[in-house]
N, CA, C and O atoms as a GROMACS GRO file, in nm:
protein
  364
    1UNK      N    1  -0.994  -3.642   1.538
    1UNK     CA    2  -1.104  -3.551   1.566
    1UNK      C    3  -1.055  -3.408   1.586
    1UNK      O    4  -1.119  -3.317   1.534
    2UNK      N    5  -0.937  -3.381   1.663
    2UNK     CA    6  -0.886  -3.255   1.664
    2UNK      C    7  -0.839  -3.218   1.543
    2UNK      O    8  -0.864  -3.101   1.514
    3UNK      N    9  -0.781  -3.280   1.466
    3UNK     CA   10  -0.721  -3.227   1.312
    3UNK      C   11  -0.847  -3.183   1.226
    3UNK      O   12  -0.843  -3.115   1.123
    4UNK      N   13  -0.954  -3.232   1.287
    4UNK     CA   14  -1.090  -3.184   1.199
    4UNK      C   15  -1.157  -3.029   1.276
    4UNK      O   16  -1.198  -2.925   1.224
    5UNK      N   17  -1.147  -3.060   1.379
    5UNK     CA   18  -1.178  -2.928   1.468
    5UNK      C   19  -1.097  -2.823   1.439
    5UNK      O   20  -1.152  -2.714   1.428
    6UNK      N   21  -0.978  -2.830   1.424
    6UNK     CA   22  -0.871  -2.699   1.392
    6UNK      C   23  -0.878  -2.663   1.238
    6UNK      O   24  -0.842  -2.552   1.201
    7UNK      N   25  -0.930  -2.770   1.138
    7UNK     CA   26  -0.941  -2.747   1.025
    7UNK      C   27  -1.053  -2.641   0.981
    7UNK      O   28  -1.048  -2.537   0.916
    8UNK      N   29  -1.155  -2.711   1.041
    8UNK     CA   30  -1.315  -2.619   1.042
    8UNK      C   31  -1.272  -2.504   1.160
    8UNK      O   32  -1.365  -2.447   1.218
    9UNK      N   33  -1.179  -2.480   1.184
    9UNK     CA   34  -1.168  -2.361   1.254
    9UNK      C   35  -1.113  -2.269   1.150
    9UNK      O   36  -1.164  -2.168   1.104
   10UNK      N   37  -1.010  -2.319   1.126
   10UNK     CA   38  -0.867  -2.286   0.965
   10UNK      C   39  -1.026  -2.185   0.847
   10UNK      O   40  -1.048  -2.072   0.805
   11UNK      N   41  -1.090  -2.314   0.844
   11UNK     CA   42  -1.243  -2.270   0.709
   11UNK      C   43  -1.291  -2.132   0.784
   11UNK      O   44  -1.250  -2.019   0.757
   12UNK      N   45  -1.357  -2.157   0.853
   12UNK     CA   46  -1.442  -2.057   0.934
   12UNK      C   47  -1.418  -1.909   0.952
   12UNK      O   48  -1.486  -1.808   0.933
   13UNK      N   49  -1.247  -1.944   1.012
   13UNK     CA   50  -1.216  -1.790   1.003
   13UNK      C   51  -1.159  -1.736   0.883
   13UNK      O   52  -1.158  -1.616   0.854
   14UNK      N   53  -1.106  -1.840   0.809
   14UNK     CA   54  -1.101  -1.779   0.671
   14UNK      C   55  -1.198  -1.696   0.604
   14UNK      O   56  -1.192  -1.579   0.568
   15UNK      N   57  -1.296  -1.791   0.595
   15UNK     CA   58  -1.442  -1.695   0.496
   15UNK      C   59  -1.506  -1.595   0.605
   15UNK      O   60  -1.589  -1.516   0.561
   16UNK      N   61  -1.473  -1.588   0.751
   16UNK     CA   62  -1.536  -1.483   0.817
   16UNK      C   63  -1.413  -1.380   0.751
   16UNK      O   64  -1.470  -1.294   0.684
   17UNK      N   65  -1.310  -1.367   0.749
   17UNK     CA   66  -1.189  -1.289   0.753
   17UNK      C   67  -1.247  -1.215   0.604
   17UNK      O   68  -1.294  -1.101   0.599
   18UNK      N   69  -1.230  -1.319   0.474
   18UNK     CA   70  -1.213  -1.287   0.322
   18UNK      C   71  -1.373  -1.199   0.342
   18UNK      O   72  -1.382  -1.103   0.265
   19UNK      N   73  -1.493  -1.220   0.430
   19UNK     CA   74  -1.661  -1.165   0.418
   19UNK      C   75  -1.583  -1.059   0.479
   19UNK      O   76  -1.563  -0.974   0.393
   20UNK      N   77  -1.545  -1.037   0.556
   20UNK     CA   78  -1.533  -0.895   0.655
   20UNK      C   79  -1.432  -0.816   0.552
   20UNK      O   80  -1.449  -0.694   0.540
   21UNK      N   81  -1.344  -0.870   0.489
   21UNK     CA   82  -1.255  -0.766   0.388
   21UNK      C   83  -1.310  -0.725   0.272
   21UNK      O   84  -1.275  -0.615   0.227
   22UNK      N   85  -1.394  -0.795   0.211
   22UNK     CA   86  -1.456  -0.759   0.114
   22UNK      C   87  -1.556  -0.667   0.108
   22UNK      O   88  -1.590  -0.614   0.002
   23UNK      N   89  -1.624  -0.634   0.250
   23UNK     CA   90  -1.731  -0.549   0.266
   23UNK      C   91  -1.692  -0.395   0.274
   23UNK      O   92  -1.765  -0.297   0.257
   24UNK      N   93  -1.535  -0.401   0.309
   24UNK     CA   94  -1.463  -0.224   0.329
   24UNK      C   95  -1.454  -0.169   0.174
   24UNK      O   96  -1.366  -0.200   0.093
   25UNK      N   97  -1.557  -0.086   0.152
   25UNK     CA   98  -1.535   0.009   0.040
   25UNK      C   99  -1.364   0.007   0.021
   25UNK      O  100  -1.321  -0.037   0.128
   26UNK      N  101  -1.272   0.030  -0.054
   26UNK     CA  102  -1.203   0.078  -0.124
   26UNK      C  103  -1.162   0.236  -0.064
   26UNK      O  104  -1.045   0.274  -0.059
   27UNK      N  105  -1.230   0.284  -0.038
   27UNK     CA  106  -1.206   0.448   0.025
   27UNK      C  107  -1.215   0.408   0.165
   27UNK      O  108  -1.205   0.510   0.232
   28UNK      N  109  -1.223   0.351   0.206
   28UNK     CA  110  -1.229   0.289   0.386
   28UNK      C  111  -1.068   0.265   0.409
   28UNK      O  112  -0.987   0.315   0.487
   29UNK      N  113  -1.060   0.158   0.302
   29UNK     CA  114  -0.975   0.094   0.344
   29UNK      C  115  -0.834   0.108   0.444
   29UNK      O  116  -0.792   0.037   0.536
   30UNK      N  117  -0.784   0.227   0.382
   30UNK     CA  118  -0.639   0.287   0.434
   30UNK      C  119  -0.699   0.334   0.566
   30UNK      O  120  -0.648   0.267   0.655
   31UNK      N  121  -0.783   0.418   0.614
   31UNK     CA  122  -0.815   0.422   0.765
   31UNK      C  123  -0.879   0.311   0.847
   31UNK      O  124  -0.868   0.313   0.970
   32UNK      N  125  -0.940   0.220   0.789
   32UNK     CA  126  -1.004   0.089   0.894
   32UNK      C  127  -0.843   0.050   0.855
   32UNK      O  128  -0.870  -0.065   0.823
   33UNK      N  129  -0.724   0.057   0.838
   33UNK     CA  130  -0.633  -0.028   0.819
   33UNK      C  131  -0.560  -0.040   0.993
   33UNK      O  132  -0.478  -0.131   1.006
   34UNK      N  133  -0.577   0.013   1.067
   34UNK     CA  134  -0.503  -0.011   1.217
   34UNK      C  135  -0.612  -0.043   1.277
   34UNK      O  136  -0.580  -0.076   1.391
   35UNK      N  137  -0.738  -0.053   1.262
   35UNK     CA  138  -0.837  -0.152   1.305
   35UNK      C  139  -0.816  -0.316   1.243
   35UNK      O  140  -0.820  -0.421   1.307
   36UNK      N  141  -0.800  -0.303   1.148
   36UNK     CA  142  -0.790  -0.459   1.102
   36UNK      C  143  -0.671  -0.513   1.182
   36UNK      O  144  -0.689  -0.619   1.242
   37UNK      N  145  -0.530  -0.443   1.191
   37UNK     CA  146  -0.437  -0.474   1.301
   37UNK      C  147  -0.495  -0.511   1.388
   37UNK      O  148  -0.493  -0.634   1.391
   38UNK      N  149  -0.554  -0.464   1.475
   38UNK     CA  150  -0.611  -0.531   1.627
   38UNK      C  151  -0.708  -0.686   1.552
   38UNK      O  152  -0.680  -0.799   1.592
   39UNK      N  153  -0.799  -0.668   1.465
   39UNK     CA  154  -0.859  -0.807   1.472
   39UNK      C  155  -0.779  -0.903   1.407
   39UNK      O  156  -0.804  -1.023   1.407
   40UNK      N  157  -0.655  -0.836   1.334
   40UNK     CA  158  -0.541  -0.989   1.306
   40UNK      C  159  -0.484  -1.003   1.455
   40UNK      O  160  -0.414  -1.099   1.487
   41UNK      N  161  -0.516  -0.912   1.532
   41UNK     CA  162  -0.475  -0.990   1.619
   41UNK      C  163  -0.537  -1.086   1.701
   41UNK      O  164  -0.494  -1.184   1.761
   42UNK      N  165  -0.626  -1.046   1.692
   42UNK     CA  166  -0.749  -1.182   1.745
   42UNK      C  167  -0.693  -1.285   1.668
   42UNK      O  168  -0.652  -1.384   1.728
   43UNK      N  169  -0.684  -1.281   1.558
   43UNK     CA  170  -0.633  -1.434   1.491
   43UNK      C  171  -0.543  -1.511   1.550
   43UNK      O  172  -0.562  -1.629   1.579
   44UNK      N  173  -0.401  -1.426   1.577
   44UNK     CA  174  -0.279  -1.436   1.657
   44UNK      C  175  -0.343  -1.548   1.775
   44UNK      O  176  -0.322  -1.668   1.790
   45UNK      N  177  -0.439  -1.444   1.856
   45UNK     CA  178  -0.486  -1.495   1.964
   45UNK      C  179  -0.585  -1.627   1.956
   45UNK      O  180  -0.604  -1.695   2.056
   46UNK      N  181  -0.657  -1.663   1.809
   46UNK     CA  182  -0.719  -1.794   1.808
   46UNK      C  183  -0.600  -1.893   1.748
   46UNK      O  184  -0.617  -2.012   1.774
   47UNK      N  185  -0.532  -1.872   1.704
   47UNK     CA  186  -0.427  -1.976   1.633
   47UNK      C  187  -0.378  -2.016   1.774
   47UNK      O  188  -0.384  -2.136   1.800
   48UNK      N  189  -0.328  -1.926   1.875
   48UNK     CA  190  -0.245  -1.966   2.033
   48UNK      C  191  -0.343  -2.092   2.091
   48UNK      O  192  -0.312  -2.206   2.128
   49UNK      N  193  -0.507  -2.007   2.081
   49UNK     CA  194  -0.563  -2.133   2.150
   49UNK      C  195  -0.593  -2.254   2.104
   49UNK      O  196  -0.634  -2.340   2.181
   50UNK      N  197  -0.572  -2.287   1.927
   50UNK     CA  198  -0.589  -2.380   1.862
   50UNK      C  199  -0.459  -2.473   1.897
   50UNK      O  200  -0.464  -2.594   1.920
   51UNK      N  201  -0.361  -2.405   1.896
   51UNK     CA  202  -0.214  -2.498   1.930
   51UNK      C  203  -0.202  -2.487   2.038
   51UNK      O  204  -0.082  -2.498   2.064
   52UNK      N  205  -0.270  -2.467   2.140
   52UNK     CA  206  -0.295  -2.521   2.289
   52UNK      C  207  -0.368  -2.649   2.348
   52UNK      O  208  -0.368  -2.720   2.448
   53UNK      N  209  -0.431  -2.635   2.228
   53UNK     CA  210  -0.573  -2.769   2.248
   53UNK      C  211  -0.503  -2.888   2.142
   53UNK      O  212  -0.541  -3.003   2.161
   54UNK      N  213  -0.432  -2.872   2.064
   54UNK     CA  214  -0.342  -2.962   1.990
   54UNK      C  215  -0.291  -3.094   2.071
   54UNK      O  216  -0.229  -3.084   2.177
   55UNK      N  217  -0.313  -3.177   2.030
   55UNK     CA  218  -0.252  -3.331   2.088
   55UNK      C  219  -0.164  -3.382   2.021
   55UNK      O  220  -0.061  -3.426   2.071
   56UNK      N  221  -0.194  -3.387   1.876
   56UNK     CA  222  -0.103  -3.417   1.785
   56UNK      C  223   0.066  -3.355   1.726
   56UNK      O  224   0.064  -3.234   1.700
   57UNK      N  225   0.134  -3.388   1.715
   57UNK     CA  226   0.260  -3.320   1.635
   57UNK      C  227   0.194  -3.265   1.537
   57UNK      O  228   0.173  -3.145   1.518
   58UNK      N  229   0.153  -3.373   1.461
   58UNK     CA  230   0.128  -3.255   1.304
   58UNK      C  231   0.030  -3.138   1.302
   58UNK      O  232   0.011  -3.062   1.207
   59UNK      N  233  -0.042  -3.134   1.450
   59UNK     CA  234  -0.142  -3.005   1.465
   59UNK      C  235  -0.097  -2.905   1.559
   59UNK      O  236  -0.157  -2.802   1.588
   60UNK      N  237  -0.002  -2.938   1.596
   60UNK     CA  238   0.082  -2.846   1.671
   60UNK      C  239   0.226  -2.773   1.578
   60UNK      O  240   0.289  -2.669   1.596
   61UNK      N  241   0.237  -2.862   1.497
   61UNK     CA  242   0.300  -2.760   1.382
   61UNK      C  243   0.172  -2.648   1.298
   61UNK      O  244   0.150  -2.528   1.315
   62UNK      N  245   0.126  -2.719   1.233
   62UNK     CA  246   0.024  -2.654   1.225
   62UNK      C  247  -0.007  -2.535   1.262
   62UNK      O  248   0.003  -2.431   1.197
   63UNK      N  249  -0.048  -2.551   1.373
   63UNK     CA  250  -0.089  -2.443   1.488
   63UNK      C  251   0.019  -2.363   1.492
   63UNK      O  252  -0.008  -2.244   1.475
   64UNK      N  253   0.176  -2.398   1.516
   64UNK     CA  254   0.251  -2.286   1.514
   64UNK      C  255   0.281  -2.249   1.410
   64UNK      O  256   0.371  -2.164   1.418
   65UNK      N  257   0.233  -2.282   1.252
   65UNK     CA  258   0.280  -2.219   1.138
   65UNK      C  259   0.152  -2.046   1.162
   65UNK      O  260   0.171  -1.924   1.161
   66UNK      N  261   0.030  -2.141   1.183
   66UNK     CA  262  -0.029  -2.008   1.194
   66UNK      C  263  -0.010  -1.906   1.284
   66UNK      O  264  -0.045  -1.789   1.272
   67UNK      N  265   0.051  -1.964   1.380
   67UNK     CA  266   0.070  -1.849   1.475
   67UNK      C  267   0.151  -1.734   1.408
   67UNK      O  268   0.114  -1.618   1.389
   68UNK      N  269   0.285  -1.800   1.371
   68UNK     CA  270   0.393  -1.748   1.296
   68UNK      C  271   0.324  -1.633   1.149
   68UNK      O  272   0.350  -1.516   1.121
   69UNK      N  273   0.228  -1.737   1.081
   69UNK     CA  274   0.170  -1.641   0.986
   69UNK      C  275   0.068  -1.512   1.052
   69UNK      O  276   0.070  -1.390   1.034
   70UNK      N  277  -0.001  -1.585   1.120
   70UNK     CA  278  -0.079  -1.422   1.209
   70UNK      C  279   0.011  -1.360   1.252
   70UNK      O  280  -0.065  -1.287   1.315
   71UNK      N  281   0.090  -1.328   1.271
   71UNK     CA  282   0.163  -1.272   1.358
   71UNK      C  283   0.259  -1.210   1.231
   71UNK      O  284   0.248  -1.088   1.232
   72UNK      N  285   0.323  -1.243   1.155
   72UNK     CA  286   0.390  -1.172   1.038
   72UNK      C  287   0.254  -1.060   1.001
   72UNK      O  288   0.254  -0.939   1.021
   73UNK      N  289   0.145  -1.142   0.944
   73UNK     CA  290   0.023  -1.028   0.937
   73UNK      C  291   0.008  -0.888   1.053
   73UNK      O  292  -0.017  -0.772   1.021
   74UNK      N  293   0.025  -0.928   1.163
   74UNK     CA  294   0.011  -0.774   1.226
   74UNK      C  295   0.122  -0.751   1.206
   74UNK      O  296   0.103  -0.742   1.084
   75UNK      N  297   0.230  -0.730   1.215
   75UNK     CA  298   0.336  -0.683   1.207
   75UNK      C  299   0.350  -0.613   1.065
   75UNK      O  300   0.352  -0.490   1.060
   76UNK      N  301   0.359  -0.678   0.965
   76UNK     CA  302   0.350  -0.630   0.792
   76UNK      C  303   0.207  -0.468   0.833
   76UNK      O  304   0.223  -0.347   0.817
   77UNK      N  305   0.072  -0.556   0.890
   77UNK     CA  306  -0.010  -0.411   0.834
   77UNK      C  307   0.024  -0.317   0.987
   77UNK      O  308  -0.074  -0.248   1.015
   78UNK      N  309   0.117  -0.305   1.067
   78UNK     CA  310   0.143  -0.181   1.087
   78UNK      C  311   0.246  -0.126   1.014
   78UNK      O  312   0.224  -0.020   0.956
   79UNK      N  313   0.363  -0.182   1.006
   79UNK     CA  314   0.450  -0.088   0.890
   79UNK      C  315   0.374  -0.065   0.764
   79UNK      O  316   0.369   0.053   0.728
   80UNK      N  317   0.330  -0.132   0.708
   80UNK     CA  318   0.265  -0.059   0.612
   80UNK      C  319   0.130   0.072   0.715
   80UNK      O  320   0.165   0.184   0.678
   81UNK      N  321   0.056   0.081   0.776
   81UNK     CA  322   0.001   0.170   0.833
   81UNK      C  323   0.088   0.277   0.867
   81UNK      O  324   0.038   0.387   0.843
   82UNK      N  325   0.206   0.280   0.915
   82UNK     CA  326   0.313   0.379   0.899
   82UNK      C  327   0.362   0.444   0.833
   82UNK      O  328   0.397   0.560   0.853
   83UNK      N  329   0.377   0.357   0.709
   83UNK     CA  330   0.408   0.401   0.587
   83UNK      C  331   0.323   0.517   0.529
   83UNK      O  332   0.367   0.624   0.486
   84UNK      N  333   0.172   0.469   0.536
   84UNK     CA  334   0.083   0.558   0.532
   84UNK      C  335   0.085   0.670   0.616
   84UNK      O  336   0.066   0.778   0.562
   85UNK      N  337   0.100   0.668   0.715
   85UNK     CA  338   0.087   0.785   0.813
   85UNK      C  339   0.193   0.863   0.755
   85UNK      O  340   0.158   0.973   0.714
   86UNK      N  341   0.316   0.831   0.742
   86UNK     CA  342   0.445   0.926   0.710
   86UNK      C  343   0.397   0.940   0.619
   86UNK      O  344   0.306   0.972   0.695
   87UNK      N  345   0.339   0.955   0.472
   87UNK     CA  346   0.297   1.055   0.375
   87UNK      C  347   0.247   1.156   0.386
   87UNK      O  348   0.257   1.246   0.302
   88UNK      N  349   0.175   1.163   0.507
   88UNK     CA  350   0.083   1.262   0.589
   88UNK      C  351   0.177   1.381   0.671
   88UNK      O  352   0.148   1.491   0.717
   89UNK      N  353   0.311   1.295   0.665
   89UNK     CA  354   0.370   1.464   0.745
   89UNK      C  355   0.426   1.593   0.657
   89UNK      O  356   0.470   1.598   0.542
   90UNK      N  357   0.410   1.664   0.729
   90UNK     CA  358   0.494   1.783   0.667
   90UNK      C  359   0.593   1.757   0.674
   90UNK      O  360   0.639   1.707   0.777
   91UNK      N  361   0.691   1.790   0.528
   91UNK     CA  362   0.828   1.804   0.521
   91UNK      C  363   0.938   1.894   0.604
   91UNK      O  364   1.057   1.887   0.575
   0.00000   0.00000   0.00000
């Protein structure tokens, strides 16, 4: 029952995630980009409570693969957000 609960969690925030990215114009994008940082981090923060509520081994790997993957995600879009910003300085 929990491997089904974390799964339909896995679905859920997927297509909320892929609906919410798809709706940023193209010209948005690079400035909502250190906003989207903070709500990958919410992810960070639902993957922790999904592999908290875990009973199983194989959903507690699970759970920490995503943690591990949310968490590469904020990390990747602030250096890249940096990246961006340093184009912006004067030489």
């Amino acid at each position: 029952m929990e491997s089904f609960l974390l799964l339909m969690v896995f679905v859920v925030s997927g297509l909320v995630g892929t609906r919410a990215v798809r709706r940023v114009p193209p010209l948005l994008h690079t400035p909502l980009m250190s906003g989207m940082n903070a709500l990958s981090g919410c992810t960070v923060l639902g993957a922790l409570v999904a592999t908290a509520g875990a009973v199983r081994a194989g959903s507690v790997i699970l759970g920490a693969v995503a943690v591990i993957l949310a968490t590469v995600n904020v990390v990747s879009g602030f250096v890249v957000t940096h990246r961006m910003l340093r184009m912006f300085r004067k030489s």
